[in-house]
C-alpha positions as CSV (number, residue, x, y, z in Angstrom):
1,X,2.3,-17.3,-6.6
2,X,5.3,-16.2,-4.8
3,X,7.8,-18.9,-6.1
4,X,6.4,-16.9,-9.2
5,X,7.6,-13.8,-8.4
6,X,10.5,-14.7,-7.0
7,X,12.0,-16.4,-9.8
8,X,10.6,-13.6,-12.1
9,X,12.8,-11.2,-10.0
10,X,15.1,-13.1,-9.6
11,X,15.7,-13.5,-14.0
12,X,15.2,-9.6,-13.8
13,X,18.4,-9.1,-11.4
14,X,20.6,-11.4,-13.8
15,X,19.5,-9.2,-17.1
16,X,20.0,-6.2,-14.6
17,X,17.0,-4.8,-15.2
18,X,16.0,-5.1,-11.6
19,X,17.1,-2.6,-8.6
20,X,17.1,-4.2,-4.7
21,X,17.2,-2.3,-1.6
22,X,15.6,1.4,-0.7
23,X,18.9,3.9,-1.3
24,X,18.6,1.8,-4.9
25,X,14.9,2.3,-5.5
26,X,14.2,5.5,-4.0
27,X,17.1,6.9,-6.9
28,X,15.8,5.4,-9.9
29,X,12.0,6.7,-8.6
30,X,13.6,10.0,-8.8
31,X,15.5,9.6,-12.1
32,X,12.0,8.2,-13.2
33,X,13.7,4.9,-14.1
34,X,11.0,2.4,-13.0
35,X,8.4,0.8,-14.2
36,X,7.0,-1.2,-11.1
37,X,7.6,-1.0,-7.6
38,X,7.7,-4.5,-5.8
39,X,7.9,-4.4,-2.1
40,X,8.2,-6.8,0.2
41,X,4.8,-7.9,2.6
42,X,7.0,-7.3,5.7
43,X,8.2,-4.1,4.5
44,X,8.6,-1.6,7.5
45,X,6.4,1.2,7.8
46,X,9.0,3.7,7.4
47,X,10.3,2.3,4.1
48,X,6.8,1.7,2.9
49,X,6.0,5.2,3.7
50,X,9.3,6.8,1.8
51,X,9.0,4.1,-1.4
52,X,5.1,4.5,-1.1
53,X,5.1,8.1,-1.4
54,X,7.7,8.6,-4.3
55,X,6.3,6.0,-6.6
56,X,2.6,7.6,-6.4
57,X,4.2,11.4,-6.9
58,X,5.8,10.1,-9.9
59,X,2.7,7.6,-11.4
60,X,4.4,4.5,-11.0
61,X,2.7,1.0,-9.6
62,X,3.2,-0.1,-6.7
63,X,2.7,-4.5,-6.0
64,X,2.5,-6.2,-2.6
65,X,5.7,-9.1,-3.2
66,X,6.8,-12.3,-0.8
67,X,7.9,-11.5,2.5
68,X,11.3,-10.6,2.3
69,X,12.7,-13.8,5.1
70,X,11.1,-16.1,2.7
71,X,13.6,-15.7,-0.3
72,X,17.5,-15.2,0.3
73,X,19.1,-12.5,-2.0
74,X,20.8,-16.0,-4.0
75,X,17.5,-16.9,-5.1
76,X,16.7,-13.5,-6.8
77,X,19.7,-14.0,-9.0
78,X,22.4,-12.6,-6.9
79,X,25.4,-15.0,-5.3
80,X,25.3,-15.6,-2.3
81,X,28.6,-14.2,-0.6
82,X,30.6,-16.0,2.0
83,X,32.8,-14.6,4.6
84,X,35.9,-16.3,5.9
Protein backbone atom coordinates (compact mmCIF):
# COMPACT_ATOMS: atom_id res chain seq x y z
CA UNK A 1 0.00 0.00 0.00
CA UNK A 2 2.63 2.43 0.53
CA UNK A 3 4.56 1.92 -2.88
CA UNK A 4 0.79 3.11 -3.67
CA UNK A 5 0.93 6.13 -2.15
CA UNK A 6 4.08 7.00 -2.89
CA UNK A 7 3.94 6.80 -6.51
CA UNK A 8 0.50 8.54 -6.30
CA UNK A 9 2.33 11.49 -4.54
CA UNK A 10 4.84 11.34 -6.28
CA UNK A 11 2.56 11.93 -10.02
CA UNK A 12 0.92 14.65 -7.83
CA UNK A 13 4.32 16.62 -7.31
CA UNK A 14 5.07 16.40 -11.15
CA UNK A 15 1.39 17.89 -12.17
CA UNK A 16 2.23 20.32 -9.07
CA UNK A 17 -0.71 19.72 -7.43
CA UNK A 18 1.05 18.44 -4.41
CA UNK A 19 2.77 20.75 -1.55
CA UNK A 20 5.91 18.92 0.66
CA UNK A 21 7.22 20.09 3.80
CA UNK A 22 5.37 22.07 6.93
CA UNK A 23 6.21 25.99 6.16
CA UNK A 24 4.49 24.66 2.60
CA UNK A 25 1.45 22.93 4.16
CA UNK A 26 0.78 24.90 7.05
CA UNK A 27 0.23 28.04 4.09
CA UNK A 28 -2.00 26.47 1.84
CA UNK A 29 -4.14 25.15 5.17
CA UNK A 30 -4.50 28.77 5.76
CA UNK A 31 -5.18 29.97 2.24
CA UNK A 32 -7.70 26.92 2.38
CA UNK A 33 -5.88 25.39 -0.59
CA UNK A 34 -6.04 21.66 0.29
CA UNK A 35 -7.83 19.02 -0.13
CA UNK A 36 -6.02 16.22 1.98
CA UNK A 37 -3.44 16.29 4.38
CA UNK A 38 -0.83 13.30 4.05
CA UNK A 39 1.60 13.02 6.80
CA UNK A 40 4.24 10.97 7.28
CA UNK A 41 3.90 7.82 10.17
CA UNK A 42 7.13 9.19 11.73
CA UNK A 43 6.01 12.62 11.76
CA UNK A 44 7.15 14.43 14.98
CA UNK A 45 4.89 15.35 17.49
CA UNK A 46 5.40 18.95 17.18
CA UNK A 47 4.62 18.99 13.44
CA UNK A 48 1.77 16.58 13.86
CA UNK A 49 0.40 18.85 16.50
CA UNK A 50 0.81 22.31 14.27
CA UNK A 51 -0.43 20.38 10.74
CA UNK A 52 -3.02 18.32 13.02
CA UNK A 53 -4.57 21.26 14.47
CA UNK A 54 -4.90 23.54 11.26
CA UNK A 55 -6.35 20.94 9.06
CA UNK A 56 -9.24 20.06 11.61
CA UNK A 57 -9.99 24.02 12.25
CA UNK A 58 -10.36 24.34 8.68
CA UNK A 59 -12.43 20.75 7.82
CA UNK A 60 -9.87 19.19 5.89
CA UNK A 61 -8.73 15.25 6.05
CA UNK A 62 -6.13 14.26 7.55
CA UNK A 63 -4.26 10.38 6.28
CA UNK A 64 -1.58 8.48 8.14
CA UNK A 65 1.22 8.15 4.82
CA UNK A 66 4.73 5.96 4.60
CA UNK A 67 7.28 6.75 6.97
CA UNK A 68 9.07 9.57 5.62
CA UNK A 69 13.08 7.43 5.63
CA UNK A 70 11.29 5.00 3.44
CA UNK A 71 10.89 7.13 0.25
CA UNK A 72 13.63 9.81 -0.93
CA UNK A 73 12.15 13.10 -2.09
CA UNK A 74 13.36 11.61 -6.10
CA UNK A 75 10.80 9.04 -5.77
CA UNK A 76 7.85 11.49 -5.08
CA UNK A 77 8.63 13.22 -8.33
CA UNK A 78 11.23 15.67 -7.39
CA UNK A 79 15.13 15.31 -8.67
CA UNK A 80 17.28 14.31 -6.66
CA UNK A 81 19.99 17.24 -6.26
CA UNK A 82 23.74 16.60 -6.13
CA UNK A 83 26.27 18.65 -4.51
CA UNK A 84 29.80 19.00 -5.80
Amino acid sequence: MSDRIVRLLGLGVRAGGVVLGVTGIRAKLQRDGLSCVVLAADASPRTRDKVERLARARGVPIVQGPVASSWAPASAGRRSRRSG
